[in-house]
C-alpha positions as CSV (number, residue, x, y, z in Angstrom):
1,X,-60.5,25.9,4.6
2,X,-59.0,26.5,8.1
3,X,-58.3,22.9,8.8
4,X,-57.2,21.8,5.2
5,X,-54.7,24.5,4.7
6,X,-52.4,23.9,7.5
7,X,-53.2,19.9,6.9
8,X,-51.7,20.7,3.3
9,X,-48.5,22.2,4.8
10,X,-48.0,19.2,7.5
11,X,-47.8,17.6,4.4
12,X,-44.9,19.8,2.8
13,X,-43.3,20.2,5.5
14,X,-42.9,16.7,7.2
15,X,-42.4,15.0,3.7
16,X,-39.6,12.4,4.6
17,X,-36.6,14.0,3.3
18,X,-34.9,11.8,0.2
19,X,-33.5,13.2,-3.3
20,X,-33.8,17.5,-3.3
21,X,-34.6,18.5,-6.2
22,X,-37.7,15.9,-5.6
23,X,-38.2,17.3,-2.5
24,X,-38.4,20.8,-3.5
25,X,-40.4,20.5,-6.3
26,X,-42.9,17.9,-4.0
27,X,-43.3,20.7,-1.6
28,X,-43.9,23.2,-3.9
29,X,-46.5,21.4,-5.8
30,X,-48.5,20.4,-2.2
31,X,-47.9,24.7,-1.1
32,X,-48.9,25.9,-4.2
33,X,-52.1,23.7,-3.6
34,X,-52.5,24.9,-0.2
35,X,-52.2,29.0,-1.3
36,X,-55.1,28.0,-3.8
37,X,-57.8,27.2,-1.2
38,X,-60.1,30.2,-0.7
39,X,-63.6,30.7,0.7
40,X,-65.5,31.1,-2.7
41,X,-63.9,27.4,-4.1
42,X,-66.8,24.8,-4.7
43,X,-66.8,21.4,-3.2
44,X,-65.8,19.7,-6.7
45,X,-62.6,22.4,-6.8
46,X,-61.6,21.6,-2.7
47,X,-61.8,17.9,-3.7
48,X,-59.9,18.0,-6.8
49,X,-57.0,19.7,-5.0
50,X,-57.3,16.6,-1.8
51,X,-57.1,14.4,-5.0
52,X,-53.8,16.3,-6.6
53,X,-51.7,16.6,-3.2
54,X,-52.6,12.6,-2.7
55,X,-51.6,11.8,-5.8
56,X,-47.8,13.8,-5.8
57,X,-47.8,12.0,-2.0
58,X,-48.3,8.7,-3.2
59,X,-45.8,9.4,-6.2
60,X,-43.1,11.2,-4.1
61,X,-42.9,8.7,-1.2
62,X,-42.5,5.7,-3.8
63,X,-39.9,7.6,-5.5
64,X,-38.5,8.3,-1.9
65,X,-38.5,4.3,-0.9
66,X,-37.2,3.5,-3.8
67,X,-34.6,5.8,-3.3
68,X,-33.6,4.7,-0.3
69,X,-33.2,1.1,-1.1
70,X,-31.0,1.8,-3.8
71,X,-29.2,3.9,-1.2
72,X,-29.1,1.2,1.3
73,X,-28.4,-1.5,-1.5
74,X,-25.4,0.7,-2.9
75,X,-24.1,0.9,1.3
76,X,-24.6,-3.1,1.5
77,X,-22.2,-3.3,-1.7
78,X,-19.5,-0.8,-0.2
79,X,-19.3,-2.5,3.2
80,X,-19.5,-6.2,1.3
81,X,-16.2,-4.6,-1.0
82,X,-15.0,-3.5,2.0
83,X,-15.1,-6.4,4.5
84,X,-13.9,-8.9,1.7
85,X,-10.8,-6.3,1.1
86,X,-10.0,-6.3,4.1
87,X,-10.1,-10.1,4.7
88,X,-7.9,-11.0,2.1
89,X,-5.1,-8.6,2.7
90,X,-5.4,-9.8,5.9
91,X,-4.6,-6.3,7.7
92,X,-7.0,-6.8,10.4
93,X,-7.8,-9.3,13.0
94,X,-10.6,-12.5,11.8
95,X,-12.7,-10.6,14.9
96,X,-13.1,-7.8,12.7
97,X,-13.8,-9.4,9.8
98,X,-16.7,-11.4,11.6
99,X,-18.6,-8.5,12.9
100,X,-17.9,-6.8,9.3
101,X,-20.1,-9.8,8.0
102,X,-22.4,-9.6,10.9
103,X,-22.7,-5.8,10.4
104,X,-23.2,-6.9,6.2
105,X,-26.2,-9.3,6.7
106,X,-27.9,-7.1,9.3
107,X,-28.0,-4.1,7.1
108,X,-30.1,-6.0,5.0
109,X,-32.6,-7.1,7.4
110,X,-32.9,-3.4,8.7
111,X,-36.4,-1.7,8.2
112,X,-35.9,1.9,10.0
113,X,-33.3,4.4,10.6
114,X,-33.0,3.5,14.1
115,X,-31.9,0.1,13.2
116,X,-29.1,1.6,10.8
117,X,-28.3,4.2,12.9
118,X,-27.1,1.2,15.5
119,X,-25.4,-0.2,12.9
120,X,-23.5,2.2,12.0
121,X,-22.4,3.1,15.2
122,X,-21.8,-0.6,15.3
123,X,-19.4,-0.1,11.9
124,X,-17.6,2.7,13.5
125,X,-16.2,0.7,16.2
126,X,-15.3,-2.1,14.5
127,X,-14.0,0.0,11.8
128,X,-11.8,1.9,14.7
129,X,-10.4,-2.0,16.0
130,X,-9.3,-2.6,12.4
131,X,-7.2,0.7,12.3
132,X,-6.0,-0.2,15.3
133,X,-4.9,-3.5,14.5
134,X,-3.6,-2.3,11.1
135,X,-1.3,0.2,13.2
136,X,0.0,-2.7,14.8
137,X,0.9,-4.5,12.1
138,X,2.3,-2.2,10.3
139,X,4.8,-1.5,13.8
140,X,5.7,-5.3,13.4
141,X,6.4,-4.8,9.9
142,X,8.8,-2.0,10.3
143,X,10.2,-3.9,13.1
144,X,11.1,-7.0,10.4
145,X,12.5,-4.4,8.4
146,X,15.0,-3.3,10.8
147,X,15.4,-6.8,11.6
148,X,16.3,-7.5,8.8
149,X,18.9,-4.5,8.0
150,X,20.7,-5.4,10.7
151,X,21.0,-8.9,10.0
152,X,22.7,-8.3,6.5
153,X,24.8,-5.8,8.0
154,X,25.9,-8.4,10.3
155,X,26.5,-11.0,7.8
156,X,28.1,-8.2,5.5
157,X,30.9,-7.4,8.1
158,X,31.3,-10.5,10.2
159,X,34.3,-10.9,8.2
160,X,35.6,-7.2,8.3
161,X,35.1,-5.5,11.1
162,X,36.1,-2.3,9.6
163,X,32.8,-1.9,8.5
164,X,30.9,-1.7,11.7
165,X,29.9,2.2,12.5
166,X,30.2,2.9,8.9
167,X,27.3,5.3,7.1
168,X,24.8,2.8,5.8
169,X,22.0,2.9,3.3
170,X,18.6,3.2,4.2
171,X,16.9,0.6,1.8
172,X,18.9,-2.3,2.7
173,X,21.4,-1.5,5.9
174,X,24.5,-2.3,4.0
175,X,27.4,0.6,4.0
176,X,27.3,2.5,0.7
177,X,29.5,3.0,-1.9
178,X,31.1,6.0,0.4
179,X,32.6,2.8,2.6
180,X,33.1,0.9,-0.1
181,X,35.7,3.0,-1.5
182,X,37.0,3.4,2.1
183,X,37.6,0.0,2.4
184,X,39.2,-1.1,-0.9
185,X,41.6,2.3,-0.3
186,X,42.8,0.9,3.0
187,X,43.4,-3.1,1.9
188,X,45.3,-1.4,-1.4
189,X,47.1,0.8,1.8
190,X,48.2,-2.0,3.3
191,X,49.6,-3.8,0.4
192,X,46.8,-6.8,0.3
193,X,45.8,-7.6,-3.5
194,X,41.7,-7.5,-3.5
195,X,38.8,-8.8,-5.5
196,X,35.8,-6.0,-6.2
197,X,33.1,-7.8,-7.4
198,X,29.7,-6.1,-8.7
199,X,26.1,-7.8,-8.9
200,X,23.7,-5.5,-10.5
201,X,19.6,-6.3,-10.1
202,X,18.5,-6.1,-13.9
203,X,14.9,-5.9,-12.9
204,X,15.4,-3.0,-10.3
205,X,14.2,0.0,-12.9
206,X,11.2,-1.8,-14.0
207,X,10.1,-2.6,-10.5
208,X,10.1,1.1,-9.4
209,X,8.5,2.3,-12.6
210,X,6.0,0.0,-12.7
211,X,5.2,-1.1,-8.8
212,X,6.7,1.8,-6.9
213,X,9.7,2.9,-5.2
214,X,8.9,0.7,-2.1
215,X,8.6,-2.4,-3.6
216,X,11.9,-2.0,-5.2
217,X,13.1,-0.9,-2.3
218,X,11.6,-4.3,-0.8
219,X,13.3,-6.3,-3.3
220,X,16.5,-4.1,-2.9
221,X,16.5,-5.6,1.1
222,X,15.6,-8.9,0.4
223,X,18.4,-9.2,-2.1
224,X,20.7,-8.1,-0.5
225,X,19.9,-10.2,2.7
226,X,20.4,-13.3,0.2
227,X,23.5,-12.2,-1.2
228,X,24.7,-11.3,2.2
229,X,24.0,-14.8,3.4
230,X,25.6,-16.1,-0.3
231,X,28.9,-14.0,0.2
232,X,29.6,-14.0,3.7
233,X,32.6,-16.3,3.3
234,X,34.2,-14.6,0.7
235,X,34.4,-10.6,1.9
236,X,32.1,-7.7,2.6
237,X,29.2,-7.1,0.8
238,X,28.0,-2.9,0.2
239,X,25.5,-1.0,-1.5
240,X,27.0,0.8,-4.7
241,X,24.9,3.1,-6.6
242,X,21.0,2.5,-8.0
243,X,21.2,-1.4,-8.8
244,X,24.2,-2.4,-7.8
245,X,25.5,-4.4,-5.0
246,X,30.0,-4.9,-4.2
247,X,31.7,-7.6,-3.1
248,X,35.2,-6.5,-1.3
249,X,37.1,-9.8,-0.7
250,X,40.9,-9.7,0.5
251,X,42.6,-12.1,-2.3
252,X,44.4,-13.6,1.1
253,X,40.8,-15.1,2.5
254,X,39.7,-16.0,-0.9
255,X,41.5,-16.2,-4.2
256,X,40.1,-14.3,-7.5
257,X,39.3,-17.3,-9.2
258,X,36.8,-18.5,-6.1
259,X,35.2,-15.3,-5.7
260,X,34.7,-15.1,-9.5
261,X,33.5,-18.8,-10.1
262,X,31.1,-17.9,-6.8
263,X,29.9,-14.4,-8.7
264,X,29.5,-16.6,-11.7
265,X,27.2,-19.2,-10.4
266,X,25.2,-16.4,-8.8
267,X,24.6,-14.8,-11.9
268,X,23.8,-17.5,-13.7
269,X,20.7,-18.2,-11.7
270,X,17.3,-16.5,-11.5
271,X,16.0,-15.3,-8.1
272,X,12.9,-15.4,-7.6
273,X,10.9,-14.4,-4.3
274,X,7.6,-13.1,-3.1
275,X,7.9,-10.3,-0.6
276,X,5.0,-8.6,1.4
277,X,4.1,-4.8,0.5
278,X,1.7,-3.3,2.4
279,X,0.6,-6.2,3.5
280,X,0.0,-7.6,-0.2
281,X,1.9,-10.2,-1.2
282,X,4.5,-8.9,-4.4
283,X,6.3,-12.0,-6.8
284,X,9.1,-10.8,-8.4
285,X,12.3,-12.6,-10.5
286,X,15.6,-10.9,-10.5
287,X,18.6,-11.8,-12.9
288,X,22.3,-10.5,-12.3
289,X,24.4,-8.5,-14.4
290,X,28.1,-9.0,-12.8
291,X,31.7,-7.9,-13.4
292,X,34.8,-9.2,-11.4
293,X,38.2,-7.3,-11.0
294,X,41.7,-8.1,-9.2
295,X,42.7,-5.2,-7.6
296,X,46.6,-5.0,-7.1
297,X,48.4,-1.8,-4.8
298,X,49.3,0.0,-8.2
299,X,45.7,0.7,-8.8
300,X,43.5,3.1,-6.2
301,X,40.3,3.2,-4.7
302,X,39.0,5.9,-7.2
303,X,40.4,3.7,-10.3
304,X,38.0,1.2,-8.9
305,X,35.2,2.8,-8.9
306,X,35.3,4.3,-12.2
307,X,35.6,0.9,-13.4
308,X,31.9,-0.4,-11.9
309,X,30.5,2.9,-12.4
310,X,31.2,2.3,-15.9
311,X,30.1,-0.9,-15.8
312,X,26.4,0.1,-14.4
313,X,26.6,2.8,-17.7
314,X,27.4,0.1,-20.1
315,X,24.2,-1.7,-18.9
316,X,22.2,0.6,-18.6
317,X,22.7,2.2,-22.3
């Protein structure tokens, strides 16, 4: 009795650990055995309770095995989702992505803890170089971005340099509609007739309901980097309100009827381009809504912009 009692606890208490409720009710199953043992138990009672506490052994460490292969099975198809995520967004160097698969097929190999202990400290570094490199892409990204503000507000006001230092707006680095009315009050000023022109994105709504406010805000700055490029010739190009893009051409550089055959052809045509979001590529098509006006000194600025504002109403009802 002396040597099977604390033999029966060993057993309880080094049980490898796994599911616990299992655990628990293993243990108490193999204790309760134990507490049972006492001098006046016969030989057939003593082996009878070696037999039970083999028998729950036997049965809780192939539930435990078992266990831990489905464990280790469900960690292989986390890392495997993982690693091919992260390959096809492409967030992360092809480095990584190797000793991701490495890290994959050796997890299936392993046969002890020591072996996935190594590779999961394996996991955590590579895990740290893809955050790292994900962080540095993301830099470059943001970079492009301002890249590519500046560049339309280049093209935008290579043609009136009273734009430069104006207030611009953050999605796509064009002045704003504040500018806008700036600029058409201070041609009207000095007695030039203008041309206002307004493109709005029909598709803009449905891209920030449905895909989020930063891909619409991507599309947003990639439109207006094309229209920038399209309309440098003719006047400025600005950010209006929600949708819409202006045109502000002096009717001395470019007569209403070209601005308005240019608009025209612009509108007529679908845009279509694919944009990257998060390092996902995003297709979208825009149409144009547009409007033209001539704009003579017995107007004013505010007249103006009633005039698109109700325009982007009219569409939007």
């Amino acid at each position: 009795m002396r040597y099977l009692k604390p033999i029966f606890m060993g057993i309880s208490r080094h049980a490898v650990e796994s599911d616990p409720e299992d655990l628990a009710q293993f243990r108490k199953t193999v204790e309760d055995a134990a507490l049972s043992l006492h001098e006046n138990c016969s030989a057939e009672e003593v082996l009878a309770k070696v037999g039970l506490v083999l028998h729950v052994l036997e049965d809780y460490n192939t539930r435990a095995t078992q266990t831990s292969l489905s464990f280790r099975h469900e960690f292989r198809g986390i890392l495997s989702a993982m690693t091919d995520t992260i390959a096809s967004v492409g967030a992360s160097s092809r480095t990584s992505v190797e000793q991701l698969q490495a890290i994959e097929k050796n997890l299936t190999a392993a046969t002890d803890v020591t072996e996935l202990k190594l590779l999961r400290n394996k996991l955590a570094g590579c895990l740290a170089l893809i955050r790292n490199e994900s962080a540095r892409v993301r830099l470059e990204s943001e970079h492009l971005v301002k890249s590519l503000k500046a560049a339309v507000m280049r093209a935008s006001t290579q043609t009136l340099p009273y734009l430069a230092g104006m207030p611009t707006d953050a999605a796509t680095g064009l002045a704003g509609p504040g500018a806008a009315r700036q600029l058409v009050a201070k041609l009207l000023a000095g007695g030039k007739a203008v041309t206002v022109a307004m493109l709005l994105l029909d598709q803009l709504p449905v891209l920030n309901s449905r895909l989020g406010r930063t891909v619409g805000d991507a599309a947003l700055l990639t439109t207006a980097q094309y229209l920038a490029a399209e309309l440098a010739e003719y006047g400025a190009l600005l950010r209006w309100n929600g949708p819409a893009f202006v045109l502000v051409a002096e009717q001395s550089q470019a007569s209403f009827e070209v601005v308005e055959k240019r608009i025209r052809e612009i509108g007529s045509t679908r845009f279509d381009r694919d944009i990257d979001v998060d390092h996902k590529p995003v297709h979208f098509s825009i149409t144009f809504s547009w409007t033209v006006h001539r704009v003579d000194s017995a107007e004013s600025a505010e007249g103006v912009a009633r005039k698109l504002d109700a325009f982007i109403s009219a569409r939007a009802a």
